[in-house]
Predicted model as a PDB file, atoms N, CA, C, CB and O in Angstrom, pLDDT in the B-factor column:
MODEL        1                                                                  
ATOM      1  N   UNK A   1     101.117 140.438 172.554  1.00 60.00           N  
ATOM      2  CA  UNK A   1      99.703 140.776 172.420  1.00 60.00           C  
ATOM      3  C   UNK A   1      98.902 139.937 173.409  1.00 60.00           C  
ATOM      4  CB  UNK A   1      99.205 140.545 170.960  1.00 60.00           C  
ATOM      5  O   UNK A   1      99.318 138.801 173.633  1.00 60.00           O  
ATOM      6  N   UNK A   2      98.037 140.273 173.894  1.00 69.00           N  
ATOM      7  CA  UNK A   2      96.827 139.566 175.275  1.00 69.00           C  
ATOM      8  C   UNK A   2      95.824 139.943 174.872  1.00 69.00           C  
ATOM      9  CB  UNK A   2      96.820 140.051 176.956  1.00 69.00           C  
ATOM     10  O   UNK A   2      95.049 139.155 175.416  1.00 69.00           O  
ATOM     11  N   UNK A   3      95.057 140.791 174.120  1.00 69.00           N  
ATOM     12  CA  UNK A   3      93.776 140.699 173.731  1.00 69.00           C  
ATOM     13  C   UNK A   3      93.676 141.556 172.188  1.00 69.00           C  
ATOM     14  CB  UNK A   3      92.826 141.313 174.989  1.00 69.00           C  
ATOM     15  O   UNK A   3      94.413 142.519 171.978  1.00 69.00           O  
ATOM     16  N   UNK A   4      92.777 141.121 171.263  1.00 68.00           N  
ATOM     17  CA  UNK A   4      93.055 142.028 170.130  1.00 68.00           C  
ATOM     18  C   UNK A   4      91.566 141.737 169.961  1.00 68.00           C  
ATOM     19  CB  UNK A   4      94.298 141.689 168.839  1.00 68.00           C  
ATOM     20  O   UNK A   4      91.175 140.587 169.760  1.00 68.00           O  
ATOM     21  N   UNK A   5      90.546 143.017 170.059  1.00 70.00           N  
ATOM     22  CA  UNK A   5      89.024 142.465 169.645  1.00 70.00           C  
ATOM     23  C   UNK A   5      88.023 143.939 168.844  1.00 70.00           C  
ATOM     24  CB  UNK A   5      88.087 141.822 171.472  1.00 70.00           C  
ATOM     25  O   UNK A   5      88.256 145.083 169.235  1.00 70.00           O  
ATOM     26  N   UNK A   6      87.700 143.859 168.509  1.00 77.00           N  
ATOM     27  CA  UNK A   6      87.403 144.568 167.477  1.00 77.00           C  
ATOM     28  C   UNK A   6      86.979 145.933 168.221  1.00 77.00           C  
ATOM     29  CB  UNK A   6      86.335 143.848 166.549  1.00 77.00           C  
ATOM     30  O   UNK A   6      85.816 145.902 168.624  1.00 77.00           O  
ATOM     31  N   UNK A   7      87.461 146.751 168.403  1.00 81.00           N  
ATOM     32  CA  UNK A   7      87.358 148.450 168.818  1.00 81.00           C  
ATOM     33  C   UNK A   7      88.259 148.438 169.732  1.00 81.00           C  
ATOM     34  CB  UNK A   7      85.905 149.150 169.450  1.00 81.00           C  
ATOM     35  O   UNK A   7      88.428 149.580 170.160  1.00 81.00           O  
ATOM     36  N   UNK A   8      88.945 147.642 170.252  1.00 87.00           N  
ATOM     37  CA  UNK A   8      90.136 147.838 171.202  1.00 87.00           C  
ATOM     38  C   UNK A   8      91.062 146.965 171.219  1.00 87.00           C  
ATOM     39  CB  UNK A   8      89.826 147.921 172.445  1.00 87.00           C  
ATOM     40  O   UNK A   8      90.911 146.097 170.359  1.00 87.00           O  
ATOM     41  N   UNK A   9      92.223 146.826 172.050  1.00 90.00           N  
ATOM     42  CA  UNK A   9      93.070 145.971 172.585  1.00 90.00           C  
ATOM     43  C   UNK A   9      93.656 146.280 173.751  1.00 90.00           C  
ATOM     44  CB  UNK A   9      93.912 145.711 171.813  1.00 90.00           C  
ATOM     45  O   UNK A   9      93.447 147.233 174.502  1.00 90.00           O  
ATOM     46  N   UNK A  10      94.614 145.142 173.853  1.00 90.00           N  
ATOM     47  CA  UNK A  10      95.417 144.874 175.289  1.00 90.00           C  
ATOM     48  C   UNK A  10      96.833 144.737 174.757  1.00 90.00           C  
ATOM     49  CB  UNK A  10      94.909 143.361 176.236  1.00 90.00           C  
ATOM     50  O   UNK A  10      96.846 144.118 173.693  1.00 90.00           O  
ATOM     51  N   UNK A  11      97.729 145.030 175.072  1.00 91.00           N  
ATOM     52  CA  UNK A  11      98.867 144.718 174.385  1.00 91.00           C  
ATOM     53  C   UNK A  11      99.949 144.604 175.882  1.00 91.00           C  
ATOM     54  CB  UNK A  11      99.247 146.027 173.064  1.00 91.00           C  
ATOM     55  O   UNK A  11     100.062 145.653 176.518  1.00 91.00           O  
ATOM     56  N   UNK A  12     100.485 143.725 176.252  1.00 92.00           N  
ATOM     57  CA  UNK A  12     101.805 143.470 177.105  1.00 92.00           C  
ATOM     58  C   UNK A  12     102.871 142.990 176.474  1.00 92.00           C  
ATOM     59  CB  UNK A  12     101.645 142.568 178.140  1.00 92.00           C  
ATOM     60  O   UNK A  12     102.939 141.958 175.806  1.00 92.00           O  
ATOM     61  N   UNK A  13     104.310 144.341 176.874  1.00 91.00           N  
ATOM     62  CA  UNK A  13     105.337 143.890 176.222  1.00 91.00           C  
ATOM     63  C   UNK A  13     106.603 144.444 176.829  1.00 91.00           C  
ATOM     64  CB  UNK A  13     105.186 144.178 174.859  1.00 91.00           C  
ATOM     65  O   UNK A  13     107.021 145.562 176.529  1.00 91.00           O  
ATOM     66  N   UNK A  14     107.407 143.378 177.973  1.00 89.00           N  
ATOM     67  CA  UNK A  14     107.834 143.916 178.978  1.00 89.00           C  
ATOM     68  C   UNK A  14     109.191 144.417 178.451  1.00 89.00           C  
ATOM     69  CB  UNK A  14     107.802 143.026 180.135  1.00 89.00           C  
ATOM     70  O   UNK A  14     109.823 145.351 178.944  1.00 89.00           O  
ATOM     71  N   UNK A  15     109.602 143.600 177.271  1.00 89.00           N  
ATOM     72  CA  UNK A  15     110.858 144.056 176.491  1.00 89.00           C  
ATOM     73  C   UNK A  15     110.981 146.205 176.413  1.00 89.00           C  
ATOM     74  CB  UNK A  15     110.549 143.152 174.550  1.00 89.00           C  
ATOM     75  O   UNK A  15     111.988 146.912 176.452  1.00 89.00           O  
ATOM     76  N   UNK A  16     109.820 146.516 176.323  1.00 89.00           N  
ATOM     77  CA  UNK A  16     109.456 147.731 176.492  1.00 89.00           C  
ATOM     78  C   UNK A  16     109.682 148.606 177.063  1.00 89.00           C  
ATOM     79  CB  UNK A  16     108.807 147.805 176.625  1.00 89.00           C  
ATOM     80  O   UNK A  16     109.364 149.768 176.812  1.00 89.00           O  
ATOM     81  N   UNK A  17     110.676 147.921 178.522  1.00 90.00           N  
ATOM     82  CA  UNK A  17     110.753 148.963 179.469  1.00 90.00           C  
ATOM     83  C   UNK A  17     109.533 149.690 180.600  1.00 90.00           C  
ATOM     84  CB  UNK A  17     111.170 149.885 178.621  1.00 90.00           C  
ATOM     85  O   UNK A  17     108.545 149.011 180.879  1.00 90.00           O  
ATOM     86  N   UNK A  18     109.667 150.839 181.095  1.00 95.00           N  
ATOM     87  CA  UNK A  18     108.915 151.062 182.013  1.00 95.00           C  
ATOM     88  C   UNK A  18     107.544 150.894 181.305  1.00 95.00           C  
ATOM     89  CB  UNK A  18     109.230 152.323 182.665  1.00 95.00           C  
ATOM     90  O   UNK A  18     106.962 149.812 181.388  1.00 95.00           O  
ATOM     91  N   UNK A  19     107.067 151.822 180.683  1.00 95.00           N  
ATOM     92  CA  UNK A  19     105.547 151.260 180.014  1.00 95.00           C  
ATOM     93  C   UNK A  19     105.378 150.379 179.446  1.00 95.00           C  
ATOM     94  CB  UNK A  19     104.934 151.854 179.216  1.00 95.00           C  
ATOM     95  O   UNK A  19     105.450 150.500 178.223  1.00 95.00           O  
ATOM     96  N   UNK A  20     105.075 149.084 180.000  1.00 95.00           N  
ATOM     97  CA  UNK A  20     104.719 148.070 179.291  1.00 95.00           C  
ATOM     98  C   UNK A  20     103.680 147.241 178.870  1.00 95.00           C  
ATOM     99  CB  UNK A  20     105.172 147.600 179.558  1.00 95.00           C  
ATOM    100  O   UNK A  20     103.734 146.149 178.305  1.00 95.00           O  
ATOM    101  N   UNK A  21     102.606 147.994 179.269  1.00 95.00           N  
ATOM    102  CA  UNK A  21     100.952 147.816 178.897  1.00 95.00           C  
ATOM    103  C   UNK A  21     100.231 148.683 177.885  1.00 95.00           C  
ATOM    104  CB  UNK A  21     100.110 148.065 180.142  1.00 95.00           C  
ATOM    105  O   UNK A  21     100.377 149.703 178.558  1.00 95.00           O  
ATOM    106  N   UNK A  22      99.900 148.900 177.350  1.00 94.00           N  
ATOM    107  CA  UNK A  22      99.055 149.396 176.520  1.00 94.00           C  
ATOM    108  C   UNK A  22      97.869 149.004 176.272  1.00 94.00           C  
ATOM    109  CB  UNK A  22      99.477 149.438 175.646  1.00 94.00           C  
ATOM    110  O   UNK A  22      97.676 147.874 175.822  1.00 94.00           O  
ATOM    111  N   UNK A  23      96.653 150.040 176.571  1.00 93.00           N  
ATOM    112  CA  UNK A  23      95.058 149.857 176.299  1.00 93.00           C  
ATOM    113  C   UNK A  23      94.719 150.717 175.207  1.00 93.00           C  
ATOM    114  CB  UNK A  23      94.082 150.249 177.571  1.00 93.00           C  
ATOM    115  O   UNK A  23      94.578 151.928 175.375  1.00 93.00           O  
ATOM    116  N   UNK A  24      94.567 150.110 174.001  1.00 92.00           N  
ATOM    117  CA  UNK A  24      93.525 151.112 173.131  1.00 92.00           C  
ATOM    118  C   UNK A  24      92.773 150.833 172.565  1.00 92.00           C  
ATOM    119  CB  UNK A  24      93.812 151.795 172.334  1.00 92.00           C  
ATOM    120  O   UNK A  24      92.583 149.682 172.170  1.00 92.00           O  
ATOM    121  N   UNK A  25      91.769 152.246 172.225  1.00 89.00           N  
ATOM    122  CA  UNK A  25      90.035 151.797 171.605  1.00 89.00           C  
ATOM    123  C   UNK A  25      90.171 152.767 171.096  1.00 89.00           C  
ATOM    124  CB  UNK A  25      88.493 151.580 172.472  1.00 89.00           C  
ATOM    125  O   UNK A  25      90.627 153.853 171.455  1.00 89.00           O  
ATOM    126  N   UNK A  26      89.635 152.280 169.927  1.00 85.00           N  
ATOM    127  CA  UNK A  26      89.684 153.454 168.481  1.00 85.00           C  
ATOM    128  C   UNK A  26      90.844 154.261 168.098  1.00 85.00           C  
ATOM    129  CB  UNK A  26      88.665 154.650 168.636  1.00 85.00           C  
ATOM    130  O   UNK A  26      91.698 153.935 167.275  1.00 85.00           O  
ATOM    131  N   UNK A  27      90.810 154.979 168.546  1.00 85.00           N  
ATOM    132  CA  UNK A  27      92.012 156.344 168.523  1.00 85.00           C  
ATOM    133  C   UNK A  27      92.280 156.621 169.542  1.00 85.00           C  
ATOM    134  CB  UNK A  27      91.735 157.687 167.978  1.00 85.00           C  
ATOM    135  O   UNK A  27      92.959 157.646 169.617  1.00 85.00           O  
ATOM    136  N   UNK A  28      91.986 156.029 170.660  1.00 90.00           N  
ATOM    137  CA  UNK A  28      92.627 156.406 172.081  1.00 90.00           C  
ATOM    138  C   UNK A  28      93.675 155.168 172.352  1.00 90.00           C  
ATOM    139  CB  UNK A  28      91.340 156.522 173.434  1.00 90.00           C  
ATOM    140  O   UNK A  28      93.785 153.962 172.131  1.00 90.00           O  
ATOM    141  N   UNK A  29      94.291 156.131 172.903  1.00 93.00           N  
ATOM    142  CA  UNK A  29      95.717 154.606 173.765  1.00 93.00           C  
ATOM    143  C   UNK A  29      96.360 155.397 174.851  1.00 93.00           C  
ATOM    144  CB  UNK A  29      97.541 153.892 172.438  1.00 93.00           C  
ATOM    145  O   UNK A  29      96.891 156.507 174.832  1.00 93.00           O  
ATOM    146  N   UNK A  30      96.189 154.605 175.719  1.00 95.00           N  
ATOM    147  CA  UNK A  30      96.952 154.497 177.121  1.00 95.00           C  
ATOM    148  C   UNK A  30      98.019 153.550 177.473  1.00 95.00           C  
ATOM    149  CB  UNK A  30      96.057 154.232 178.080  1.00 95.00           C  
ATOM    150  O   UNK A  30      97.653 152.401 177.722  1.00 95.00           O  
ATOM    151  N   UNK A  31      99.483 153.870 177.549  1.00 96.00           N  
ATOM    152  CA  UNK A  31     100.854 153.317 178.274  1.00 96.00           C  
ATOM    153  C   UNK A  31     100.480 153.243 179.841  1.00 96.00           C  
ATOM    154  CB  UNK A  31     102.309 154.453 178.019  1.00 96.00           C  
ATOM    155  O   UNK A  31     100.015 154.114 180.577  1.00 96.00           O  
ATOM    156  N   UNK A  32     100.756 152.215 180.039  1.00 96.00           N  
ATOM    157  CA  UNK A  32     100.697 151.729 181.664  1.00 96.00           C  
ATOM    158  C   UNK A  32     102.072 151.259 182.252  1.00 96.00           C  
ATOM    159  CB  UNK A  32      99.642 150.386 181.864  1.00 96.00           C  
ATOM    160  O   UNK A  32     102.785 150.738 181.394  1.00 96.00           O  
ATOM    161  N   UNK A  33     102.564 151.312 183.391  1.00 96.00           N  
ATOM    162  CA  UNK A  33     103.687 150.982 184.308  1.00 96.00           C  
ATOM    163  C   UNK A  33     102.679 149.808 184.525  1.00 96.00           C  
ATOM    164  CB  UNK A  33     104.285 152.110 185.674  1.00 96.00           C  
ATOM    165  O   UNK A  33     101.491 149.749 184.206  1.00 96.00           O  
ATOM    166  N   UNK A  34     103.505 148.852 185.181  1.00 94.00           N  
ATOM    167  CA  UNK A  34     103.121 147.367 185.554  1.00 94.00           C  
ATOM    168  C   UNK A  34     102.624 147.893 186.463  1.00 94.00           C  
ATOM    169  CB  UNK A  34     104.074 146.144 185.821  1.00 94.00           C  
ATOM    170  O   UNK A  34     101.572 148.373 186.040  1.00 94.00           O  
ATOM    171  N   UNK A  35     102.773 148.175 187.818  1.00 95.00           N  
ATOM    172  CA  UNK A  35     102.155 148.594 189.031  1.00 95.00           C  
ATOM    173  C   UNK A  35     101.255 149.514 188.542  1.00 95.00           C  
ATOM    174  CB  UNK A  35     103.062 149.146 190.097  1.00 95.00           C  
ATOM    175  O   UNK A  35     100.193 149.223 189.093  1.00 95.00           O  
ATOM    176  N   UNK A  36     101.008 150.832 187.534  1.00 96.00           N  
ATOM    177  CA  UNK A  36      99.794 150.513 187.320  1.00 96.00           C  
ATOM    178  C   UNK A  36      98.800 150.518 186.654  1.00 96.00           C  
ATOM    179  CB  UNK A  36      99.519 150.678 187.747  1.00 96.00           C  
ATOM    180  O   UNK A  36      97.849 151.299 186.664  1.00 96.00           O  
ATOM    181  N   UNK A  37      99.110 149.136 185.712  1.00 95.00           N  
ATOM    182  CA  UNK A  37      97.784 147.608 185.003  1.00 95.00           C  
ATOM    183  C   UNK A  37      97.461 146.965 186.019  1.00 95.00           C  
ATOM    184  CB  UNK A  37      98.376 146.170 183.841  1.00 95.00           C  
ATOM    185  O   UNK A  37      96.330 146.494 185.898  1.00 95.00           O  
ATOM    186  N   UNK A  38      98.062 146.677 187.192  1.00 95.00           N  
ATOM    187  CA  UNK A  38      98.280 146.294 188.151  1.00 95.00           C  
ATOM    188  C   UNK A  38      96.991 146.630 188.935  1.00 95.00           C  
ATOM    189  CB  UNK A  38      99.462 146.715 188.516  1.00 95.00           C  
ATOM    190  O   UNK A  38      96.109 145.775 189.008  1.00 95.00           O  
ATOM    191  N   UNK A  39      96.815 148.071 189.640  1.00 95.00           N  
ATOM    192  CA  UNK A  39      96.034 148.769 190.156  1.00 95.00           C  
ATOM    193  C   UNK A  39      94.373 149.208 189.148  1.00 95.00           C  
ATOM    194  CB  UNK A  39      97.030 149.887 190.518  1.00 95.00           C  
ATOM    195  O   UNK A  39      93.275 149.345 189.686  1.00 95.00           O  
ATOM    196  N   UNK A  40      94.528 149.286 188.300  1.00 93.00           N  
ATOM    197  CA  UNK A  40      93.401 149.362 187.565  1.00 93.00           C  
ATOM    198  C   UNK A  40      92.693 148.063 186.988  1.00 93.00           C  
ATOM    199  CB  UNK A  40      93.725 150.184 186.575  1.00 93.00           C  
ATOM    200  O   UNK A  40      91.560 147.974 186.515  1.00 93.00           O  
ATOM    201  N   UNK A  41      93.590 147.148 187.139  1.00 93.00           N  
ATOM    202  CA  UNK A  41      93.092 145.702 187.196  1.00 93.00           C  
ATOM    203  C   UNK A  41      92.091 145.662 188.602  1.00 93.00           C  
ATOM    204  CB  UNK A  41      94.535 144.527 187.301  1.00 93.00           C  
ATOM    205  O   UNK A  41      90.865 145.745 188.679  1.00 93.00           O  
ATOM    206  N   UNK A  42      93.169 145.493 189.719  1.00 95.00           N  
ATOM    207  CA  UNK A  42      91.991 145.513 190.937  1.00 95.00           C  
ATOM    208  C   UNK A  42      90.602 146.027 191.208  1.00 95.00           C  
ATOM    209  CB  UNK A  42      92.435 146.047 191.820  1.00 95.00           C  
ATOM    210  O   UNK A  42      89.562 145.505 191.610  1.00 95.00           O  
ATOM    211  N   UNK A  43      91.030 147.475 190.771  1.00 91.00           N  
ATOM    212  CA  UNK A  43      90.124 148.633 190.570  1.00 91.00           C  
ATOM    213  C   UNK A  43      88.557 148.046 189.932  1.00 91.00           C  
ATOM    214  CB  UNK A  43      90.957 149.762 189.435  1.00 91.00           C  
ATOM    215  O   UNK A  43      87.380 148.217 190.250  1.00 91.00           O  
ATOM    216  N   UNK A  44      89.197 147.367 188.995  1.00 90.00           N  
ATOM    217  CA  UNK A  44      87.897 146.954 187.983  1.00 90.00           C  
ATOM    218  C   UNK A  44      87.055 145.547 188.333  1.00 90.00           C  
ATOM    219  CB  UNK A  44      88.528 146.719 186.357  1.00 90.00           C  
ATOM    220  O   UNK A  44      85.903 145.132 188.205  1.00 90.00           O  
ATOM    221  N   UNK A  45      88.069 145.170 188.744  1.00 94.00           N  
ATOM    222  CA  UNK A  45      87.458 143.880 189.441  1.00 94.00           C  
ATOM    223  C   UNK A  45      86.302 143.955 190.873  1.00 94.00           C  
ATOM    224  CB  UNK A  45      88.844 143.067 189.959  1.00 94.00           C  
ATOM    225  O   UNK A  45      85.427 143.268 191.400  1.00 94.00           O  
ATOM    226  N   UNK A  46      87.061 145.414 191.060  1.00 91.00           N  
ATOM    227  CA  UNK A  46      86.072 145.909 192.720  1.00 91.00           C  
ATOM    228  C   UNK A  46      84.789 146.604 191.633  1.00 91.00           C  
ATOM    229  CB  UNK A  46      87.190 147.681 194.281  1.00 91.00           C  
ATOM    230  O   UNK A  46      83.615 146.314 191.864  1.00 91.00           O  
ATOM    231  N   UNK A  47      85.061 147.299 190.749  1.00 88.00           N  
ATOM    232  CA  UNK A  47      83.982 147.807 190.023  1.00 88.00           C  
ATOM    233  C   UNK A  47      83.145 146.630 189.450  1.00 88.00           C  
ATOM    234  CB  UNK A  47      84.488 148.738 188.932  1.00 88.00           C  
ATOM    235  O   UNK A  47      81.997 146.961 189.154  1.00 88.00           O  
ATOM    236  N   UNK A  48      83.470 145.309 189.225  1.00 88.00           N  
ATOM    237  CA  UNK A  48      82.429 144.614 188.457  1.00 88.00           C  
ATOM    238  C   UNK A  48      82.157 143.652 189.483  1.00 88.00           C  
ATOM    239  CB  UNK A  48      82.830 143.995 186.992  1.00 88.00           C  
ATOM    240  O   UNK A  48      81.685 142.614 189.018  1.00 88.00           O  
ATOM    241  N   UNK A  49      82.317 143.657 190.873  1.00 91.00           N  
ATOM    242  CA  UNK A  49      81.976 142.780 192.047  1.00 91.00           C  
ATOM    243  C   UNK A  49      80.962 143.699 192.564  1.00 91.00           C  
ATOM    244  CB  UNK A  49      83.224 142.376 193.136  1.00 91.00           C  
ATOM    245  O   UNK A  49      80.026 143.205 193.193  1.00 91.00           O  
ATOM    246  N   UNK A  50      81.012 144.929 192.396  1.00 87.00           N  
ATOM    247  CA  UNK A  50      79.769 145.735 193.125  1.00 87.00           C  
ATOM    248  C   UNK A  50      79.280 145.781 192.324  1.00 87.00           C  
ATOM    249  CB  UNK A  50      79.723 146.955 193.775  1.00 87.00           C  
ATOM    250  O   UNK A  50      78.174 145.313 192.594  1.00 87.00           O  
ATOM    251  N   UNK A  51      79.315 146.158 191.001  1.00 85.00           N  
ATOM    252  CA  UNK A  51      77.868 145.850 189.703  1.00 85.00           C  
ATOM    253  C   UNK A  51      77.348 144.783 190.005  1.00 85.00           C  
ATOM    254  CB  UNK A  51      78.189 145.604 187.995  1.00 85.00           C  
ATOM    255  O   UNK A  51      76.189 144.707 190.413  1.00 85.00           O  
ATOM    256  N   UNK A  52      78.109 143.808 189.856  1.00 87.00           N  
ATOM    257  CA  UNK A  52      76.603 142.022 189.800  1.00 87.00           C  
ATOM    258  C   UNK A  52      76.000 142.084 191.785  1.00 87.00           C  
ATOM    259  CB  UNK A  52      78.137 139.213 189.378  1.00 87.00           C  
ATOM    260  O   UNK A  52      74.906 141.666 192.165  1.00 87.00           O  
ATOM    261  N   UNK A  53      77.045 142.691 192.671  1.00 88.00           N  
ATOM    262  CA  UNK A  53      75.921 142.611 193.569  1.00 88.00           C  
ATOM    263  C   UNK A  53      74.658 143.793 193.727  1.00 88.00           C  
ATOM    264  CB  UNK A  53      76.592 142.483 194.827  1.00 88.00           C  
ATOM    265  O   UNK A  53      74.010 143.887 194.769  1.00 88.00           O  
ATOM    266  N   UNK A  54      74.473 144.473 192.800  1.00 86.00           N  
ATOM    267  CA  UNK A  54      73.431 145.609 192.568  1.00 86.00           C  
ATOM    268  C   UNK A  54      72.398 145.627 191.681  1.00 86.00           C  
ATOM    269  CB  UNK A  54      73.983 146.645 192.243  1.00 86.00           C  
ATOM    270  O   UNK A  54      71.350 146.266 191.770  1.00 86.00           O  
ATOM    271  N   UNK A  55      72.892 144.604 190.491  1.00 83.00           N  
ATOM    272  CA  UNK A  55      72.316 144.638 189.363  1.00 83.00           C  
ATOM    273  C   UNK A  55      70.923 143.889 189.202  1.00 83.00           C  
ATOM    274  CB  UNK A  55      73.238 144.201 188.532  1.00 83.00           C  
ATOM    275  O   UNK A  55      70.406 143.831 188.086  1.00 83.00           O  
ATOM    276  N   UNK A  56      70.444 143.437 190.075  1.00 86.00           N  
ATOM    277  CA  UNK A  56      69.011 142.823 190.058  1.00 86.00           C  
ATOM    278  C   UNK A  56      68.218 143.886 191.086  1.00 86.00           C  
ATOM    279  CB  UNK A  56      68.985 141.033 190.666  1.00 86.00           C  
ATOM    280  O   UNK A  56      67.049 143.689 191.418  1.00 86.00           O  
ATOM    281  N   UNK A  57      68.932 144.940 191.507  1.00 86.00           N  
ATOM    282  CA  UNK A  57      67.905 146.155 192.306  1.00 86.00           C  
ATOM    283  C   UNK A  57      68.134 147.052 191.786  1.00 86.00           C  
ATOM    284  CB  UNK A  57      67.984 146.565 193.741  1.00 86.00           C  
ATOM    285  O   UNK A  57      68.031 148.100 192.422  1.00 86.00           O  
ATOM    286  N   UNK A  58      68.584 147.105 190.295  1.00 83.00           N  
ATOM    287  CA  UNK A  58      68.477 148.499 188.976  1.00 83.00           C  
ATOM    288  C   UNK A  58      67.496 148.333 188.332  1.00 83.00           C  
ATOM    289  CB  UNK A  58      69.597 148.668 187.769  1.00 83.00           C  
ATOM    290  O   UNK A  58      67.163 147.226 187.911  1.00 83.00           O  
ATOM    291  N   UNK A  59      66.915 149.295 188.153  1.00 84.00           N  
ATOM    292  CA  UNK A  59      66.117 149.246 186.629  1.00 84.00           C  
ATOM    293  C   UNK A  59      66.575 149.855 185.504  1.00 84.00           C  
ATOM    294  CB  UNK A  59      64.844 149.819 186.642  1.00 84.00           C  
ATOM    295  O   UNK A  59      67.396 150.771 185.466  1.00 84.00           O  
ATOM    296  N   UNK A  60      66.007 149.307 184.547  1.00 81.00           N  
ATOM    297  CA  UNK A  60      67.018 149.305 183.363  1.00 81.00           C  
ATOM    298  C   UNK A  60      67.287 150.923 183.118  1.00 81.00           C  
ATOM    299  CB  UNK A  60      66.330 148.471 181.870  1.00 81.00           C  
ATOM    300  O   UNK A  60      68.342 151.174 182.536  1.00 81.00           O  
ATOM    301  N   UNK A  61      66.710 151.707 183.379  1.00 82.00           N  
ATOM    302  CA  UNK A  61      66.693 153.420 182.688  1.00 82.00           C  
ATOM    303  C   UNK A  61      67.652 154.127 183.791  1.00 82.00           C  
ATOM    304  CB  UNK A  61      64.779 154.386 182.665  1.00 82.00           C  
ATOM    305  O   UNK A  61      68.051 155.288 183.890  1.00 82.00           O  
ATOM    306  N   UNK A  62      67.844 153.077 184.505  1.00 78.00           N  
ATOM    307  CA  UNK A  62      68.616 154.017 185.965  1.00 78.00           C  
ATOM    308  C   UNK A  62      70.150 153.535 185.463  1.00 78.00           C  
ATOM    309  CB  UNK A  62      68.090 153.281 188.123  1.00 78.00           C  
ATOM    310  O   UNK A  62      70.485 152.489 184.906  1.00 78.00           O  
ATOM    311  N   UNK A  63      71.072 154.873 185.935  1.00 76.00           N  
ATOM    312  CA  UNK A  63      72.390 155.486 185.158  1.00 76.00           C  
ATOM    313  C   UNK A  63      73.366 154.875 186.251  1.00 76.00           C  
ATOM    314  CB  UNK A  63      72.496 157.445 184.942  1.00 76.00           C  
ATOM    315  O   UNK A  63      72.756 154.527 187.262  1.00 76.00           O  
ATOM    316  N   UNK A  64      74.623 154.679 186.287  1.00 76.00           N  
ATOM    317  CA  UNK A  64      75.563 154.854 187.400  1.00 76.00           C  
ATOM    318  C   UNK A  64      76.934 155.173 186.692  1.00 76.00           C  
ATOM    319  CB  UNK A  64      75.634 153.503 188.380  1.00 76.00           C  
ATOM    320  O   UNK A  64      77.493 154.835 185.649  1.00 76.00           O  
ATOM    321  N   UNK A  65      77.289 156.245 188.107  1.00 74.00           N  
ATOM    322  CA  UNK A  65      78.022 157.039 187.310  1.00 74.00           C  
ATOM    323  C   UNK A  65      79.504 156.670 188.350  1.00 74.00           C  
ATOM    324  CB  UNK A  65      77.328 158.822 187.137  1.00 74.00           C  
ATOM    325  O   UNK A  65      79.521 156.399 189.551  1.00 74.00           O  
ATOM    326  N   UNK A  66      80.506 156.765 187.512  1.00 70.00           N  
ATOM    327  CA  UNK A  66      81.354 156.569 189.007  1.00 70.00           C  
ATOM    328  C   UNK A  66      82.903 157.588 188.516  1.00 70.00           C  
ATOM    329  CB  UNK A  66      81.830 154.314 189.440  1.00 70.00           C  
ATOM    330  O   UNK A  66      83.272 158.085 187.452  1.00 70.00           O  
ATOM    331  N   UNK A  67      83.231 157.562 189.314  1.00 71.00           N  
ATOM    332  CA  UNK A  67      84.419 158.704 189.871  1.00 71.00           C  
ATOM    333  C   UNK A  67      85.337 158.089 190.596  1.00 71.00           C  
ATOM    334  CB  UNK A  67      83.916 159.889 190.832  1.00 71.00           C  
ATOM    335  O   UNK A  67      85.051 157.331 191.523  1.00 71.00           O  
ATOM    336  N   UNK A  68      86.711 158.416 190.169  1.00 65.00           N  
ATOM    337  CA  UNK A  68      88.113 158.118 190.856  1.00 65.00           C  
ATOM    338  C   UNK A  68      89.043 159.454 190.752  1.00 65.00           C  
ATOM    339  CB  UNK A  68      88.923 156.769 190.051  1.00 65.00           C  
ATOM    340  O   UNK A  68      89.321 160.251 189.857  1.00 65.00           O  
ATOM    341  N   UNK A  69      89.420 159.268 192.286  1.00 69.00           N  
ATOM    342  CA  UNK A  69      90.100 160.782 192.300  1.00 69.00           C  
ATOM    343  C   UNK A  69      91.954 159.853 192.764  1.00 69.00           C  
ATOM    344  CB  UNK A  69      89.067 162.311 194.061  1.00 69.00           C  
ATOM    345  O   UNK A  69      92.966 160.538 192.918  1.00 69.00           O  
TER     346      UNK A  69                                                      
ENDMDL                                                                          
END                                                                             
């Protein structure tokens, strides 16, 4: 277990075999390959490095929406 917090978790468990990550919230859950928790780790880290450099030229009612293909 790596994170357990109230509407979701993190769960790593390599004994597991190929999926060995797991993300879930509420009733949703997602199996991850290491390479990629891996990639959506980065991913998010690029997503919350461009939020704090934007976030003092938002106003609060303004939306952002984002997309990965």
């Amino acid at each position: 277990m790596v994170r357990d917090q109230k509407g979701w978790r993190l769960l790593r468990d390599f004994k597991k075999g190929k999926f060995c990550f797991l993300i879930g919230v509420d009733n949703w859950s997602i199996e991850l390959q290491k390479s990629e928790f891996y990639s959506l780790y980065l991913l998010l880290l690029k997503i919350n490095e461009q939020l704090l450099d934007i976030k003092n030229e938002l106003m609060e009612e303004e939306l952002i929406n984002l997309q990965l293909e």
